[in-house]
C-alpha positions as CSV (number, residue, x, y, z in Angstrom):
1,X,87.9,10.5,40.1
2,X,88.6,6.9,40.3
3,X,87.7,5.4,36.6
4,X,85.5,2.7,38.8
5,X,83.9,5.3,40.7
6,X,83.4,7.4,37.5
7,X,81.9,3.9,35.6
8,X,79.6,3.1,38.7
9,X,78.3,6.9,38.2
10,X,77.7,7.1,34.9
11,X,76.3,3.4,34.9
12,X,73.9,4.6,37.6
13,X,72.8,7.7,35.7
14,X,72.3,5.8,32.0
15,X,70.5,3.2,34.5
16,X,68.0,5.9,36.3
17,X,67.4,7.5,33.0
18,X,66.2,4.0,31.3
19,X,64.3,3.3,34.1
20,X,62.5,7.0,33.7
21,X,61.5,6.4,30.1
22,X,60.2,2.9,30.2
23,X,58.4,4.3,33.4
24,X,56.9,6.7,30.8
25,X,56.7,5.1,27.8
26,X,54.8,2.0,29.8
27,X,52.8,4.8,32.0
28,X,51.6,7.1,28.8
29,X,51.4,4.5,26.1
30,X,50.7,1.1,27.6
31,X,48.4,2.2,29.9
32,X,46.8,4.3,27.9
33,X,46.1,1.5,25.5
34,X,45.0,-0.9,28.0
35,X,42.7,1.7,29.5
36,X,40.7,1.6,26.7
37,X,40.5,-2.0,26.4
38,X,39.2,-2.0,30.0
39,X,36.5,0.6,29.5
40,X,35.3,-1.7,26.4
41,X,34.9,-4.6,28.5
42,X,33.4,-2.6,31.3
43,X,30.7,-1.0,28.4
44,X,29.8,-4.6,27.8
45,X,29.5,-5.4,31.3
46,X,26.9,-2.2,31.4
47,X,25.6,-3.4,28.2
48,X,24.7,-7.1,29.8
49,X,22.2,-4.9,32.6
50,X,20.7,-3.5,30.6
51,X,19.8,-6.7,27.8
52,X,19.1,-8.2,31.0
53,X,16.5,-5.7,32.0
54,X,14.7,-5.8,28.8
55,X,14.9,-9.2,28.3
56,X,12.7,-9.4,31.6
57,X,10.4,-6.5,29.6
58,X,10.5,-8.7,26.4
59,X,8.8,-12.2,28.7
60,X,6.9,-9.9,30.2
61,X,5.5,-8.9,26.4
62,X,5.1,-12.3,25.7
63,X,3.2,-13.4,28.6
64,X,0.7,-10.4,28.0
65,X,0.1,-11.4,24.1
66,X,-0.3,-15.3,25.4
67,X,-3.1,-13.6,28.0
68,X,-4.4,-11.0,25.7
69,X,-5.1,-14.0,22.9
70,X,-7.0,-16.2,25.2
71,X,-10.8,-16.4,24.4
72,X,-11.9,-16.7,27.9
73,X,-10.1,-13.2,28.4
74,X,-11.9,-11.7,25.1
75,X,-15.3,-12.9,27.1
76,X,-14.0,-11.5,30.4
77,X,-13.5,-7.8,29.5
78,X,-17.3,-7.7,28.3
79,X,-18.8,-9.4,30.9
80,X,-16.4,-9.6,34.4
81,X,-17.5,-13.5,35.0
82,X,-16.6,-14.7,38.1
83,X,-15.4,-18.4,36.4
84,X,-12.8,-16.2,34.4
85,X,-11.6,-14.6,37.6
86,X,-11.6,-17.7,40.0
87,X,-9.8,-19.7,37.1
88,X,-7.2,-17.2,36.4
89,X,-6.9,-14.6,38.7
90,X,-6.5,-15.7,42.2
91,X,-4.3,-14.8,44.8
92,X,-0.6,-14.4,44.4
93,X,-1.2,-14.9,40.2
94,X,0.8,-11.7,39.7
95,X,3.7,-12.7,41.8
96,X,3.7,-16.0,39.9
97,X,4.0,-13.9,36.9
98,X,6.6,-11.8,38.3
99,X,4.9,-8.5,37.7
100,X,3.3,-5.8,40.2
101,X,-0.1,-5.9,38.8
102,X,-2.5,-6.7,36.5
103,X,-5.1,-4.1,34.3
104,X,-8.0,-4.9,32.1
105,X,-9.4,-1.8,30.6
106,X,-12.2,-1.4,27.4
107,X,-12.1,0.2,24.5
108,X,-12.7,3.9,26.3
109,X,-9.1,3.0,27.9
110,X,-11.1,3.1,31.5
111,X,-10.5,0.4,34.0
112,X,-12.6,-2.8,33.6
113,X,-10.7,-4.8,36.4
114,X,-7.4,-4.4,38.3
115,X,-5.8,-7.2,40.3
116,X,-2.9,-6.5,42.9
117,X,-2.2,-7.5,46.2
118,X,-4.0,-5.7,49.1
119,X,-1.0,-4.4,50.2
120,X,-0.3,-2.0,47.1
121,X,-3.7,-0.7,46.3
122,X,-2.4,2.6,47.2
123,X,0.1,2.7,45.2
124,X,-1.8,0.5,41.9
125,X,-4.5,3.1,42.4
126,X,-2.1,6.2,41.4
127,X,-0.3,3.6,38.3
128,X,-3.8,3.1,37.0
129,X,-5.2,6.0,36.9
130,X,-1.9,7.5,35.6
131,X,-2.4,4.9,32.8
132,X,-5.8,5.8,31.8
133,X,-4.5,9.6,31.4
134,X,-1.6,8.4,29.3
135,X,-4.1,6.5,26.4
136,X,-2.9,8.6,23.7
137,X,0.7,7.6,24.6
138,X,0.3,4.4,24.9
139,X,-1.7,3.7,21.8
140,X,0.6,5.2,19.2
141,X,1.8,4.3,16.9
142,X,-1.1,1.8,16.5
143,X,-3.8,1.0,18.6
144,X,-4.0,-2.5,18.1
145,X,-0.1,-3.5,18.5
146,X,1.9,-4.7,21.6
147,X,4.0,-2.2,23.2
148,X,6.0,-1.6,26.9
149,X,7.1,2.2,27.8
150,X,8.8,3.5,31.1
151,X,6.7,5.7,33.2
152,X,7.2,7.9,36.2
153,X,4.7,8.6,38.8
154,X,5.6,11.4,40.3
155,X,3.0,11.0,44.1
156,X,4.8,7.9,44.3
157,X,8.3,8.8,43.1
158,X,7.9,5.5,41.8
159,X,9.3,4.4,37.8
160,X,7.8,1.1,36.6
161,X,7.4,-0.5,32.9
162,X,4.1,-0.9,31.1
163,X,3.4,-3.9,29.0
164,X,0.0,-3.2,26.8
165,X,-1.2,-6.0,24.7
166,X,-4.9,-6.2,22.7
167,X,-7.2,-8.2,23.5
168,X,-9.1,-10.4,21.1
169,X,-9.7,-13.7,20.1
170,X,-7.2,-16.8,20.0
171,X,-7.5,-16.5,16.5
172,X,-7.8,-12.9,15.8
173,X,-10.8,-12.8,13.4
174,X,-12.5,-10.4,16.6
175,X,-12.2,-6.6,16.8
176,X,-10.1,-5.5,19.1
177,X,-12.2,-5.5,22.8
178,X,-9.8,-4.0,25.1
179,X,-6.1,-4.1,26.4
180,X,-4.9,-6.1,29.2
181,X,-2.1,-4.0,31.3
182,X,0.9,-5.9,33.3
183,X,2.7,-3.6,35.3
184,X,6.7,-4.2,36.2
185,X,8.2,-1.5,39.3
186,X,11.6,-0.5,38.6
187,X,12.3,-1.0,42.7
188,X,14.9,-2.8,44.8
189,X,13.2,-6.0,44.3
190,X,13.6,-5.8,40.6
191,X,17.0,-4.9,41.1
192,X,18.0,-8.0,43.3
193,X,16.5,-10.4,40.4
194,X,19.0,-8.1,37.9
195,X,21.8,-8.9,40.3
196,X,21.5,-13.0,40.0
197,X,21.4,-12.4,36.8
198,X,23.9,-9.9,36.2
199,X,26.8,-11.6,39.0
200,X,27.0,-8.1,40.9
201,X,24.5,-6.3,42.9
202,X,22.7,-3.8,41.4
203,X,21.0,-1.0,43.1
204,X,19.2,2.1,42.6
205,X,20.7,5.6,43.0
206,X,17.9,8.0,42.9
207,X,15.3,9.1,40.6
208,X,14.8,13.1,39.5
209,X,13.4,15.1,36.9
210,X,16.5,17.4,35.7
211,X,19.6,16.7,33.1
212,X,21.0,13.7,32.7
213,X,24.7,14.1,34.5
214,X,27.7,12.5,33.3
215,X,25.4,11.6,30.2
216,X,27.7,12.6,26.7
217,X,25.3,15.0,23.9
218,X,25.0,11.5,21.6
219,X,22.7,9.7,24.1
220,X,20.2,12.7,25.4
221,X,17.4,11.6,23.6
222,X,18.0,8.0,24.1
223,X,16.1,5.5,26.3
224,X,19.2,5.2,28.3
225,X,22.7,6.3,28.8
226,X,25.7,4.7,30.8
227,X,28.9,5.9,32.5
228,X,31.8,4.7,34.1
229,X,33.7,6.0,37.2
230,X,37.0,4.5,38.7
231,X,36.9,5.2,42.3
232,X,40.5,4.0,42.5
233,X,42.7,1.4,41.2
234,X,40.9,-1.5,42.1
235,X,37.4,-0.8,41.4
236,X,34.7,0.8,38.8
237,X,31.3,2.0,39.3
238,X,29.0,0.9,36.0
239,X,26.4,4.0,36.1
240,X,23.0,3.6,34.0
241,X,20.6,6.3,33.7
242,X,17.0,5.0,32.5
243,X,15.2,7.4,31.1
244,X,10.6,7.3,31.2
245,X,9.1,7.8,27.8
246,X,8.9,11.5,28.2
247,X,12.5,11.7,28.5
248,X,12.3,14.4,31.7
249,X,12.5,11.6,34.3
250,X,15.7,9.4,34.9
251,X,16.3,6.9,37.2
252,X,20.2,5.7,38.0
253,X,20.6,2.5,38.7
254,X,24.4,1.9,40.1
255,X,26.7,-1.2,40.0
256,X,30.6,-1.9,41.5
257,X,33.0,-4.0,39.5
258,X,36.2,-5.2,40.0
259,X,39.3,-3.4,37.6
260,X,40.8,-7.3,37.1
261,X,42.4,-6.0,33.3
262,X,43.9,-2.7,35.8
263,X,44.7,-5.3,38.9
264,X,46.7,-7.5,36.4
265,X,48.7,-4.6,33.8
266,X,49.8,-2.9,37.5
267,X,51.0,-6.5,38.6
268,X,53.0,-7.5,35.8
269,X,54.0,-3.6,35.8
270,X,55.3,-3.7,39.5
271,X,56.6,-7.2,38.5
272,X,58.5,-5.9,35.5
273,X,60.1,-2.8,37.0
274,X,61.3,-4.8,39.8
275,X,62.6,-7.5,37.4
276,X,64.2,-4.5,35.6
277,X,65.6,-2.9,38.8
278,X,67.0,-6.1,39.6
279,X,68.6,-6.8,36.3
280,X,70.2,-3.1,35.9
281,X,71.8,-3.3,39.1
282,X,73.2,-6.6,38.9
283,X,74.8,-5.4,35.3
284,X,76.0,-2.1,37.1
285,X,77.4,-4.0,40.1
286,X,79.2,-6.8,37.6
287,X,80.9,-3.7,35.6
288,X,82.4,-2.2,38.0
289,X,83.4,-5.2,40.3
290,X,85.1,-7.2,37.0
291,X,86.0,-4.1,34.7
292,X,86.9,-7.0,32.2
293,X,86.4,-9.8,30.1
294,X,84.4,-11.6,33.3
295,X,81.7,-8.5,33.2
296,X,81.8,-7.4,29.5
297,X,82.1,-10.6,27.9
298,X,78.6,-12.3,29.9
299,X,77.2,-8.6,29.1
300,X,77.8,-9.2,25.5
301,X,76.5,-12.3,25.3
302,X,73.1,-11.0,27.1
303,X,73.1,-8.3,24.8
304,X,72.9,-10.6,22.1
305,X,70.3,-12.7,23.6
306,X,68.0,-9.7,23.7
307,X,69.2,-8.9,20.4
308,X,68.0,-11.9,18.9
309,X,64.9,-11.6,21.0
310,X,63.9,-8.2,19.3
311,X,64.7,-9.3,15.8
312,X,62.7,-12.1,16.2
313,X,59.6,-10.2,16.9
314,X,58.0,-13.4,18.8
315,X,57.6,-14.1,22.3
316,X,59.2,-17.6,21.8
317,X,62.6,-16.9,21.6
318,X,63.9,-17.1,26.0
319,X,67.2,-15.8,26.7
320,X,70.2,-18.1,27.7
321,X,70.2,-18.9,31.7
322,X,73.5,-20.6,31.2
323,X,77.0,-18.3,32.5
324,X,78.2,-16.2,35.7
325,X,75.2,-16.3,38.5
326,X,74.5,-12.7,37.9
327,X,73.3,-12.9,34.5
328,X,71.5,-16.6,34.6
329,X,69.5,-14.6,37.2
330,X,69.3,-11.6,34.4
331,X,68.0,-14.3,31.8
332,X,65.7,-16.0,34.0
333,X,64.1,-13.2,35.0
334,X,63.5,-11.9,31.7
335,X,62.2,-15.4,30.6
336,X,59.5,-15.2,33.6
337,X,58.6,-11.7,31.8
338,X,58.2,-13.0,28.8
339,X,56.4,-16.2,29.6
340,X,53.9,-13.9,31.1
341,X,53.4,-11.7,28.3
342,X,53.7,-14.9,26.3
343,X,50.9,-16.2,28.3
344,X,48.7,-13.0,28.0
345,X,49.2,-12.8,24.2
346,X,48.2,-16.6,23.7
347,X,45.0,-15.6,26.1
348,X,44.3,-13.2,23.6
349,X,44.5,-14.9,20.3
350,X,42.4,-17.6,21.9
351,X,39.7,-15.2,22.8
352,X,40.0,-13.3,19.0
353,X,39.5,-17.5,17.5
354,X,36.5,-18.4,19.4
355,X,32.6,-17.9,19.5
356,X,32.3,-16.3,22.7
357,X,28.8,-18.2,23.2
358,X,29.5,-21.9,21.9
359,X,33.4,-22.0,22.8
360,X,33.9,-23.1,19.2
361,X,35.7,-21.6,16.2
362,X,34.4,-18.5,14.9
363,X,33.7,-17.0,11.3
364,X,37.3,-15.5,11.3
365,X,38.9,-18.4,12.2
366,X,36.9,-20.6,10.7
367,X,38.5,-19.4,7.1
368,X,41.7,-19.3,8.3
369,X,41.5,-23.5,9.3
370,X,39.7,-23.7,5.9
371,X,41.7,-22.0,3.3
372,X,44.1,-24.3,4.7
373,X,42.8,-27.7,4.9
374,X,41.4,-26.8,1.2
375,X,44.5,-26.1,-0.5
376,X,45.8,-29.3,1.2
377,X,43.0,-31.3,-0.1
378,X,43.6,-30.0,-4.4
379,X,47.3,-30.6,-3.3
380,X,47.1,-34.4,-2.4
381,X,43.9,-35.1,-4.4
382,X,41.9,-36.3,-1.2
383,X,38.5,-36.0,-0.1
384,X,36.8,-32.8,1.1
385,X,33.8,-33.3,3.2
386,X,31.7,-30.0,4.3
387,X,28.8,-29.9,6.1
388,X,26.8,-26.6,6.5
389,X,24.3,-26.8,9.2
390,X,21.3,-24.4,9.9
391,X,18.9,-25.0,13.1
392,X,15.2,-24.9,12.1
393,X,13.2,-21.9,13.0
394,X,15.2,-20.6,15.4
395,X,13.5,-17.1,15.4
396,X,10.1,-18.2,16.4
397,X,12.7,-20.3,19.1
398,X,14.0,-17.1,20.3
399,X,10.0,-14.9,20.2
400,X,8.7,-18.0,22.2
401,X,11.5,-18.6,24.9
402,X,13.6,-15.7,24.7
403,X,17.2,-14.2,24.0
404,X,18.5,-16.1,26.6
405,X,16.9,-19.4,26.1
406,X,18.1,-19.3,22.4
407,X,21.8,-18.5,23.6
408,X,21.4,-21.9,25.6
409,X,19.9,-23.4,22.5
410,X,23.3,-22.9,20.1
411,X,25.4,-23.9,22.8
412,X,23.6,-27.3,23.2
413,X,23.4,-27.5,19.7
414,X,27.3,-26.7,19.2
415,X,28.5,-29.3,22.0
416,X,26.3,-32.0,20.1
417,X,28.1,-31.2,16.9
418,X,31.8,-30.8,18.7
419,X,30.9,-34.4,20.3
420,X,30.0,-36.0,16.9
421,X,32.7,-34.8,14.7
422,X,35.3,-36.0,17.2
423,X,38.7,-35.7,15.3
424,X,40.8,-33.1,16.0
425,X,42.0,-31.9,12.8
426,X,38.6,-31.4,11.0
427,X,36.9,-27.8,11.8
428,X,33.9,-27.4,13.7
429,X,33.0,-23.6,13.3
430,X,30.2,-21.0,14.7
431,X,29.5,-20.0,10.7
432,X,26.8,-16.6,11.8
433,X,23.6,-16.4,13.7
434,X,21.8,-19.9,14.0
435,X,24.1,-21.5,11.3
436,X,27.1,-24.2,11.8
437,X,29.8,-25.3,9.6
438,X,32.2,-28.5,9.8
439,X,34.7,-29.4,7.3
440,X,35.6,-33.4,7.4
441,X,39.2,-33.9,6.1
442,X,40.1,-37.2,3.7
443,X,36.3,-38.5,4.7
444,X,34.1,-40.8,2.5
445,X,30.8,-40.4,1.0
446,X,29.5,-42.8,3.6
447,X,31.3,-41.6,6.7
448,X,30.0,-38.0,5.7
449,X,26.6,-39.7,5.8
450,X,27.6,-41.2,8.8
451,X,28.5,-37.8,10.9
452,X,25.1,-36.1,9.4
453,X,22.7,-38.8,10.5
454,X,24.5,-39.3,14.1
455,X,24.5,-35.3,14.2
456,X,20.8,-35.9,13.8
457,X,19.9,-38.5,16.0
458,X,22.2,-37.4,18.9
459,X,20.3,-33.7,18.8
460,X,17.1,-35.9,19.0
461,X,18.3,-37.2,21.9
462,X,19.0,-33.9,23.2
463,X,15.7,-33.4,23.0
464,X,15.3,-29.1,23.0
465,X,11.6,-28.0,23.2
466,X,10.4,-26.3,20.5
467,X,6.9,-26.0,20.4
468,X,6.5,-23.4,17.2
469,X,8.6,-25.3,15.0
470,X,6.3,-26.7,12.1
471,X,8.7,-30.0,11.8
472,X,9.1,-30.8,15.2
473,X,8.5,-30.7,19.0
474,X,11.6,-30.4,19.3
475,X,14.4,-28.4,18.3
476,X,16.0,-30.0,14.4
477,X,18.3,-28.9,12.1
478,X,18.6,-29.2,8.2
479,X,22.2,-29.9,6.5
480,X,23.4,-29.1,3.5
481,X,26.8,-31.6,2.9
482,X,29.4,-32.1,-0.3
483,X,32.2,-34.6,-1.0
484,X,34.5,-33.9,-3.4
485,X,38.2,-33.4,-4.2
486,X,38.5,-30.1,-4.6
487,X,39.8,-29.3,-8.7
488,X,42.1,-27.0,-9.4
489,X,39.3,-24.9,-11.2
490,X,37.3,-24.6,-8.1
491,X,38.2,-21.6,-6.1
492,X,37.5,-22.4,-2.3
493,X,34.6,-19.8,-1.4
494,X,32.9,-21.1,-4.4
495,X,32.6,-24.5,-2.5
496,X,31.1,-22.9,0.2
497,X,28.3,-21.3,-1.8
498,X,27.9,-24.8,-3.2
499,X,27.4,-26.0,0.1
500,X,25.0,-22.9,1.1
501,X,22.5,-23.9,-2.1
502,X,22.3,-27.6,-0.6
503,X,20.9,-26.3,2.7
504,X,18.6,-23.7,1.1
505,X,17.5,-26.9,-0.8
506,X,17.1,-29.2,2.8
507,X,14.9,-26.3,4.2
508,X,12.9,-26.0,1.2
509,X,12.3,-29.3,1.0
510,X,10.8,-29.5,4.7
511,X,13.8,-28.8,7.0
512,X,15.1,-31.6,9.4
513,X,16.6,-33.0,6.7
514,X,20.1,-33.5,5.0
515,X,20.4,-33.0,1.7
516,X,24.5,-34.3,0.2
517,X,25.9,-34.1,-2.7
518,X,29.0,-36.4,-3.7
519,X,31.1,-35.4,-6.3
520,X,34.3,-37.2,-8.3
């Protein structure tokens, strides 16, 4: 056999083999990783329905206590007076409040007053007089406490939340004098409020009384479980079996995602192999066609290239596109390869940085920035300024407005800080929960005054409602600041507990307030 003919073989065969094993290698490794990764994000995306569904339960639980505390309410369940129900319960008051309807029932746990539209008496009629049969239930633990459970009816096939509150006085000196009832169906329509919320529809599957399928042992005698089907490469099914308080009913509510992570790893797969294909044959092609210093000498240059690549270990090193056509092609196309996984690992490093709320740094990177800017600080004996922010009774933010509404909150609350600190290279950081940290490098004692007061003012002027904060009607924040250049004595976490004791010092001292330290 012709030595050309024999190279072109043998070529072809090393080729096919290499092309098998990083077929399998990306196939049983890669994808396995990334198949992981995906089901993650998809658990979150099941995760989000269901925070959204109970963050619907949670208002609801407000709105009952804010009812349930209202004098006129505390008269009404003794005496039915008609001003109590013309003031407050006319028509289409329990669509305004979103819920399915409304129960006032005494002490006895018997039905004082229902209101629901005509159209559902039916169906409110078997609700309440499964509710009256459920008082043990729904008074445990204590009698005199807000609660919400799932039931089931089982006439109506028919699952729907109950939200019990106690009624008494505004001020709570009064014995307890009944319970006001507001009843939430789990139907479609509650389902297509899910779905703005959610991005997706949501529907529901079916309700029974047997196992829970697809449901794992660890969640059996949860409130809920989830699952996750692929129906094919290019979409999911998120699964979410609700479960009623008994834990013998379960209702499956059903939602269909897009695979983008799948979509993308099978695109820069088909992309990759192709690029691969391409490159092999053009090498095989060149070695037999030259058999010399034309095809071995360009094939030990790109050799080297990748070479220099691997030992690099980083995804900035780009092959050389100069040389014969056939291998600037070669390079080129291994550059596109690795500007995309370039791009894809950058897109990832950005997402492990940043608060996934406020867009700003998080915790982790937060020390990263800061152990460096500190050490440059004691090196060049300039001035440190750190400001360590907390906003101001931001749980009874979150009881009053909700989960949701105190999400919002931080964000405002982070762009107003982004916007005031305005350089570049100081550190504006998410520092845990409700608290904020910025770290001001080569600053004075007077511009550090300068970024906490306009902080201040320009959240005033932000103007957040707040109406249980005991400092404001509107949502403030209290500061703790330091300037200093940082000794050589002074270990860098230590400064940051410094910091912390100023702030627990401007909320002792009344919140809203900054209390700054400047130090030689």
């Amino acid at each position: 056999m012709k030595l050309k003919k024999l190279v072109f073989i043998n070529l072809l065969v090393l080729f096919s083999v290499s092309i098998i094993v990083v077929i399998g290698v990306l196939k049983f490794h890669t994808f396995n990783l990334f198949a992981q990764i995906e089901v993650e994000k998809l658990q979150e995306r099941n995760h989000l329905i269901v925070r959204s569904i109970l963050n619907e339960i949670e208002r609801l639980q407000g709105t009952a206590r804010d009812w349930a505390q209202f004098d006129d309410s505390y008269h009404f369940i003794q005496d039915l007076n008609q001003d109590y129900i013309d003031a407050n319960l006319v028509p289409g008051v329990v669509d305004d409040l979103g819920v399915f309807g409304l129960l006032y029932l005494d002490l006895e746990f018997k039905t004082r007053y229902g209101m629901v539209p005509e159209s559902d008496r039916p169906l409110f009629k078997l609700i309440s007089d499964q509710i009256e049969s459920e008082r043990d239930r729904l008074l445990a633990p204590a009698a005199d406490s807000g609660k919400s459970i799932l039931l089931y009816n089982e006439s109506a096939d028919q699952f729907f939340w109950v939200v019990l509150e106690s009624i008494t006085d505004s001020e709570e000196k009064e014995p307890v004098n009944g319970y006001l009832i507001m009843i939430k169906l789990m139907d479609a329509e509650f389902m297509e409020q899910m779905s703005a919320i959610f991005g997706a529809p949501i529907n529901i599957i079916s309700s029974h009384s047997v196992g829970c399928d697809g449901c794992d042992e660890l969640c059996k005698n949860t409130a809920f479980c989830q699952r996750i089907d692929f129906l094919d490469n290019n979409k999911a099914a998120l699964l979410i079996t609700f479960k009623d308080d008994s834990r013998t009913h379960h209702l499956l509510i059903q939602s269909f995602v897009v695979r983008d992570l799948n979509l993308q790893l099978r695109n820069i797969f088909i992309q990759t192999l192709l690029a691969l294909i391409f490159i092999g044959g053009v090498i095989v092609v060149a070695i037999v066609m030259l058999l010399g210093r034309f095809v071995l000498s360009p094939i030990g240059k790109a050799a080297s290239d990748f070479t220099r690549c691997a030992e690099n270990k980083e995804m900035t090193t780009r092959l050389d596109e100069t040389g014969p056509r056939e291998i600037k092609q070669m390079a080129i196309s291994a550059n596109v390869m690795l500007d995309k996984i370039q791009s894809l690992n950058e897109q990832l490093q950005s997402m492990a940085r940043t608060d996934e709320l406020t867009g700003i740094s998080n915790k982790r990177h937060f020390y990263e920035l800061y152990d460096k800017n500190f050490s440059r600080a004691r090196r060049k004996e300039t001035s440190l300024g750190i400001l360590m922010i907390d906003v101001d009774h931001f749980k009874q933010y979150n009881d009053l407005y909700g989960h949701l509404a105190g999400d919002e909150c931080l964000s405002v609350v982070a762009g107003v800080l982004r916007k005031t600190v305005g350089r570049t290279n100081d550190i504006v950081a998410r520092f845990g929960g409700e608290e904020f940290i910025v770290v001001l490098d080569d600053v004075s004692v007077s511009g550090l005054k300068g970024v906490c007061h306009n902080f201040l003012n320009a959240l005033e002027k932000a103007a957040i409602k707040h109406e249980r904060s005991s400092v404001s009607s509107i949502v403030t924040c209290s500061i703790g600041a330091i300037s200093l250049i940082p000794p050589r004595s002074l270990e860098s976490r230590d400064l940051l507990s410094q910091v912390d004791q100023l702030l627990y010092r401007a909320k002792k001292n009344g919140r809203n307030r900054i209390e700054l330290e400047a130090r030689s």
